[in-house]
N, C-alpha and C positions, 0 to 999 in steps of 0.2 A: 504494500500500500504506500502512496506517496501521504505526503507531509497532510495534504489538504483533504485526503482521504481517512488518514487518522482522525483530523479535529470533525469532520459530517460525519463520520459514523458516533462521534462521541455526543455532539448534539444530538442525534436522532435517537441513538439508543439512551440518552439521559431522558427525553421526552416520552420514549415508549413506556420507556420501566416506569416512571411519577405517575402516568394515566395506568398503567396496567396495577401500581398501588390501590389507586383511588378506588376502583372496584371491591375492594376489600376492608381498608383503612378503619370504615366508620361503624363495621360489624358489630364488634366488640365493646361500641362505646354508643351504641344507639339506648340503652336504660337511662344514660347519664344524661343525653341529648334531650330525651322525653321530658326528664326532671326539671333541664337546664330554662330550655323553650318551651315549653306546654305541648307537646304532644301528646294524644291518648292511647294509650297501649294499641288499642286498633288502627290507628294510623300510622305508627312509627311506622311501618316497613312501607311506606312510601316516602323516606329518605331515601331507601334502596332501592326502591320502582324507580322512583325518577330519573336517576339518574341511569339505569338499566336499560328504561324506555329510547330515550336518546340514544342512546351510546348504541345500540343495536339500529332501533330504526331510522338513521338519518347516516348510516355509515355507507351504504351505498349509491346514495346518492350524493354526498360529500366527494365519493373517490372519482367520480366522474366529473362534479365543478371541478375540483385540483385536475384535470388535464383540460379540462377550457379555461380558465383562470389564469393558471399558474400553481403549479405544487409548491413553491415554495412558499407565496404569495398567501396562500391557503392556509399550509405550517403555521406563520407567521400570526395570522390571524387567530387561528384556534387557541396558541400559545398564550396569545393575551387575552381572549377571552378566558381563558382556563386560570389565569394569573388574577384573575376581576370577578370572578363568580367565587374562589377562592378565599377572597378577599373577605368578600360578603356572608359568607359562607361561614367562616371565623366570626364576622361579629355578627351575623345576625342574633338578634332577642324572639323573634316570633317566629311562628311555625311556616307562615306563606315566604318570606325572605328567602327564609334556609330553602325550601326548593325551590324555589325559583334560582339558587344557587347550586341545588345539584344539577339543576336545568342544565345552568352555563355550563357545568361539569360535563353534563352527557354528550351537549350538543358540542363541547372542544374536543371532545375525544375522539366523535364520530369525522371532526374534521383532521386533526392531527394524525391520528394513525393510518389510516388510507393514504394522507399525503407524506406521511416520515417513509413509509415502507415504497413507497414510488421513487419518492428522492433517495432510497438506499439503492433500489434495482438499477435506475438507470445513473447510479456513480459507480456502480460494478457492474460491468457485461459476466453475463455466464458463463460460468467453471467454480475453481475454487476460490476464487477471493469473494466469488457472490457469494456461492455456501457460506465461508466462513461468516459472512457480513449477518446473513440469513439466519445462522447459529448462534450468536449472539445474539440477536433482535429475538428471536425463540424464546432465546433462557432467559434474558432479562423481562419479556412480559412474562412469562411462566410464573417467574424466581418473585416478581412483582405483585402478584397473587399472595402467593406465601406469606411473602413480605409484609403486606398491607395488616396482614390479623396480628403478625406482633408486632410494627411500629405502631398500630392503633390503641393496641393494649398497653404498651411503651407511656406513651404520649398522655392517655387516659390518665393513666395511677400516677404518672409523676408532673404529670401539667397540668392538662385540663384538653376535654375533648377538639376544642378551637383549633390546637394546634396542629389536628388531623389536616382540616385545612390550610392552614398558614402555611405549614410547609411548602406548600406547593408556590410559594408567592417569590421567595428567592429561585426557585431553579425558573420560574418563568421567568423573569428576570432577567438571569443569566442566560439562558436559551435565545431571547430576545434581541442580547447582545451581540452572541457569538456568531448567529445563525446567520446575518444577510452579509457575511464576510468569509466564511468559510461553506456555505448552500448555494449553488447556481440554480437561476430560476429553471422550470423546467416546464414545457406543455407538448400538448398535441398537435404535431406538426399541418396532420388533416385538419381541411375544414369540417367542424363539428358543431352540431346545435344541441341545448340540451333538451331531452326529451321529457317535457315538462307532462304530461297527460302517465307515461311510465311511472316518473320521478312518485309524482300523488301517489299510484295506485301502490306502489311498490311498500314506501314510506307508511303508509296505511295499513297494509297488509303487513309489516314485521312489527309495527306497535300493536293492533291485534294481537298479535301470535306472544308475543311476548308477555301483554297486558294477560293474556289468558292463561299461559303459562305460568305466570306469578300467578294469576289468583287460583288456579288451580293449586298451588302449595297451600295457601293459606285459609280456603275452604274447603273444595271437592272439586274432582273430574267431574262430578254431576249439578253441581250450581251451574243455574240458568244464565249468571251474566259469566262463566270461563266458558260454558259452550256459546253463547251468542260470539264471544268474542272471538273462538277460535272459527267459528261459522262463516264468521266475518273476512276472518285471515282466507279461507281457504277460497270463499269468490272472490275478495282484492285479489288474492294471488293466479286464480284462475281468469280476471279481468287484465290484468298484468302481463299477462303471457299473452293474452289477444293484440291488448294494443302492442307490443312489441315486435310482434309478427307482422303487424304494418306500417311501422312507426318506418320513416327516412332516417334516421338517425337514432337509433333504439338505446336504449338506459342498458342494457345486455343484450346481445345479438343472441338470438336462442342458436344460431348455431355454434355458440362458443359453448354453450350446455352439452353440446354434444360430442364435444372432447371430451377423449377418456379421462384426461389427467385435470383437466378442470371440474369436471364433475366430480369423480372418485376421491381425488385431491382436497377437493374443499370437505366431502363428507371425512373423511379421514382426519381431517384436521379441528372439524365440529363435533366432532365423537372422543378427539383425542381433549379439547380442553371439556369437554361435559364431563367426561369421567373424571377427570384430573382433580378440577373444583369441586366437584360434586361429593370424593371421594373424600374434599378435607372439611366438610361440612358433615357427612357420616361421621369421622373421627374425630370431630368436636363434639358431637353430641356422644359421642362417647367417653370422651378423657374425660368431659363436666360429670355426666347423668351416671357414670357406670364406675370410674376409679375415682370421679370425687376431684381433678382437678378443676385450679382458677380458671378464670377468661384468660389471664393472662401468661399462667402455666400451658393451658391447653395451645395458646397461639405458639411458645418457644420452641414446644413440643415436635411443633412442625421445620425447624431451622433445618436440621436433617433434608429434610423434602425441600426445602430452598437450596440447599446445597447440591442434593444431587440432579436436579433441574439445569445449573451453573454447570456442571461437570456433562449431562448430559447432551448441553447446549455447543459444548466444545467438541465431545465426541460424534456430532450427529455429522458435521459435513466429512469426516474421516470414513465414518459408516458411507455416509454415499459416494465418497470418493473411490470405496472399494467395493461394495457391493449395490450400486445404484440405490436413486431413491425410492423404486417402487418397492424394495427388498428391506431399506429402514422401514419405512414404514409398517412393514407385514411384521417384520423381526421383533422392533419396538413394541408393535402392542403386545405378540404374543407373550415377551417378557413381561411387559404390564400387566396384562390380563394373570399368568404367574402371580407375582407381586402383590397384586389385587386379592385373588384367588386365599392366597398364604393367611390373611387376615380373619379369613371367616372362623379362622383358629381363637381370634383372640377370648377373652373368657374376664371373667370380675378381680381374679387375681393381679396384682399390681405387681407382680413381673412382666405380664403382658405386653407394658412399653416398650419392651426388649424388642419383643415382633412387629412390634408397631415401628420401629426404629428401623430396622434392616431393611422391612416391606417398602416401608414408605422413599427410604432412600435407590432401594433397587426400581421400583416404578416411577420414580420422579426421572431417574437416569433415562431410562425406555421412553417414559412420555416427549422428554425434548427430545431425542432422536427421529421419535413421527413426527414432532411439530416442524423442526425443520426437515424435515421429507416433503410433508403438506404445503412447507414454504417453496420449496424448490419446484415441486412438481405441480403445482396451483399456478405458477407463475413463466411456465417455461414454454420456452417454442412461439413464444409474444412477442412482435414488436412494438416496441417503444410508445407506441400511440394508442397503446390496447394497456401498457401497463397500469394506467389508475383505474381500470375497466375490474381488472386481472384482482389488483391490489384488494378493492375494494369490496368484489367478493369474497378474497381469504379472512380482510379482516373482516367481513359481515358473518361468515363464519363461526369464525376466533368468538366474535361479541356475543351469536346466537350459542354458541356451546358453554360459555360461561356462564349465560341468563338462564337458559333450559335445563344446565344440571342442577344444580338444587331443587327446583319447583319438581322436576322429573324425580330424581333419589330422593326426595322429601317425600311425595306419593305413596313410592313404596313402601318407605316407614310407616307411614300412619296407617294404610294398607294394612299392613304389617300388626301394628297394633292394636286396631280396631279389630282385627280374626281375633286375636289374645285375647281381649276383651278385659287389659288391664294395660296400666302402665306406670308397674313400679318398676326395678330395677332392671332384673331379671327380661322384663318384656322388653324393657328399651334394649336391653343386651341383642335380645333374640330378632328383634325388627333391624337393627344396623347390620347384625350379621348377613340376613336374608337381601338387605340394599344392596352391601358388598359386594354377596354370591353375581349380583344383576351387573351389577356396574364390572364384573370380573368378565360375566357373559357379551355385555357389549363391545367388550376388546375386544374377545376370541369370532364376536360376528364380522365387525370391523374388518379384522384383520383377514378372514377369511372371503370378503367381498372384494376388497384391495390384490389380494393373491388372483382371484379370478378374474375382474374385469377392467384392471387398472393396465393403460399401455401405455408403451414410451408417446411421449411426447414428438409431434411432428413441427417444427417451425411454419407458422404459414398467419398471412392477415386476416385476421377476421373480421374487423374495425369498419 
């Protein structure tokens, strides 16, 4: 890498990993936040909707402004919107402020990441310096996950929850600084309109799907307003896919859907962070409800799995350097789903952490290896003028597989516990087990979908 390629890859991976935090950050300190601002127990978790809703539903059509704009341009913006809803965020006293603050949160995130991951693609052409770039940006939003449940719990017991957000106001900041000196702007060379009629429907259709998704964690699969909502998602998305079909200038050309590696690819990668999050949201309600750890025990707990995230984020472009990325990928999960698998052992004994330790660090390794597969292979055989096209479905992906697993492995829990028809110890033990066992089988379907119907990649425009 030259000199100007070390300092953009450090802006954009310091921008991924802050947003990839914020997803998590405020989990652990959402009681305090209730106390702090008046929220009602029933409402807190839309601190976490909102910003959810955003961040998933406006990422695909963000990644497509950033190639008629400008991706830097875009960067740029999101950055300081992320830096100023942050802000507010911090101080807000009332309940409307603060989201209107995760707002800005959602809606910088949907813009930054689709453009950070554009401006890394086309500052590395394909091979290995992309992987590597690819590898990195993986483990840091991965590691960013992790991350977010202990600086939150951090930050909580020794400051005050405010500073969940504040943090975020010096690296914007500095990102601010750094970014229009060492970032070349960047767009789509073709003439391009944007497909405002898609844009609606699309945008529509993943707040749906998502709005329904959450509330199916928090009530039922069978409540009238998650089915209305998800009823909802499936004509937008079926209204979606028509007007695209005639659109002059389409939000997603359906025939990029029908690339092996961009369809397989993104499912691969929306399966590999559902499980991942999902799996540390299981094991929270475990370390609390079953061995008796803090909020803030249970979040260190997971450092392990932040770290081998890091480790696995380095090993994943090596794996595809030697064995292609359609074989990390297959490899990856099968060791996850492994990994995964090993935990359905765990038990109320407080040795358990033991397995909970090794598990979690052996499938954190495997998960970044598919994630950067689903990086490589979601993005590959594109040119240039397709990449925030490309981008923008990985991270619409990446977003939807963060928001889906927990509402998803939460289901099964309660599932789970509602057959028991109790829920002391003993039952929470036996419903996470039973999540586990699913979320172990998701990998092994995954990976076995990926083995069958995933191919290399051809170069060619689709745009």
């Amino acid at each position: 890498m030259t000199t100007k390629q070390r300092l953009a890859l450090i802006v954009l991976l310091t921008a991924s990993f802050t947003l990839a935090v914020d997803f998590s950050i405020l989990n652990v300190a959402l009681p305090a936040i209730g106390s702090d601002v008046g929220f009602s127990l029933e409402n807190l978790q839309w601190v976490a909707t909102a910003f959810a809703l955003c961040a998933a539903g406006f990422t695909l059509l963000f990644g497509r402004v950033a190639d008629l704009a400008g991706r830097r341009r875009l960067f740029l913006i999101g950055m300081a919107l992320l830096g100023a809803a942050s802000l507010a965020g911090g101080l807000a006293a009332e309940p409307a402020l603060l989201l209107l603050a995760r707002v800005g949160q959602g809606l910088a995130t949907a813009m930054v990441v689709p453009a950070a991951l554009s401006l890394l693609l086309v500052s590395f052409p394909e091979g290995p310096l992309r992987d590597k770039a690819l590898g990195l940006n993986g483990s840091l939003m991965a590691a960013g996950f992790t991350t977010g449940a202990i600086l939150g719990g951090l930050l909580t017991d020794l400051l005050s929850w405010r500073w969940a957000f504040f943090v975020n106001v010096p690296v914007a900041a500095a990102v601010l600084l750094i970014a229009p000196v060492v970032l070349a702007e960047s767009r789509a060379t073709s003439k391009l309109r944007l497909d405002v009629p898609g844009a609606v429907t699309v945008t529509l259709g993943l707040l749906a799907l998502i709005f329904g998704l959450t509330h199916a964690a928090e009530h039922s699969w069978t409540h009238p307003l998650t089915l209305g909502a998800l009823a909802a998602a499936v004509v937008l998305f079926a209204l979606f896919a028509r007007v695209e079909s005639r659109a002059p200038h389409p939000l997603v050309p359906l025939g990029i859907l029908k690339r092996s590696n961009i369809a397989w690819g993104n499912l691969a990668g929306l399966l590999a962070f559902l499980t991942e999050t999902s799996l540390v949201f299981l094991l929270t309600l475990y370390l609390q409800q079953v061995l008796g750890y803090t909020p803030l025990g249970a979040g260190l707990s997971f450092a392990v799995l932040g770290l081998g995230t890091v480790i696995g984020g380095m090993l994943g472009p090596k794996v595809i350097g030697r064995f292609g990325s359609k074989n990390a990928i297959v490899y990856g999960l099968v060791v996850q789903a492994a990994a995964t698998g090993a935990l359905v052992m765990l038990s109320s004994d407080p040795a358990s952490i033991g397995l909970l330790l090794v598990a979690t660090f052996i499938g954190g390794v495997a998960n970044l290896v598919v994630i950067v597969g689903f990086m490589v292979t979601a993005t590959s055989g594109l040119p240039d003028a397709d990449q925030g096209m490309a981008t923008g479905l990985a991270t619409m992906s990446q977003q939807i597989g963060i928001t889906m697993g927990i509402p998803v492995m939460s289901a099964v829990f309660t599932a789970q516990l509602l057959n028991l028809g109790a829920g002391d110890m003993p039952a929470v033990l036996t419903a996470v087990t039973v999540a586990i066992a699913v979320n172990a089988a998701l990998c092994l379907g995954a990976a076995a979908a990926v083995a069958v119907f995933l191919k290399k990649p051809v170069r060619q425009d689709v745009g």
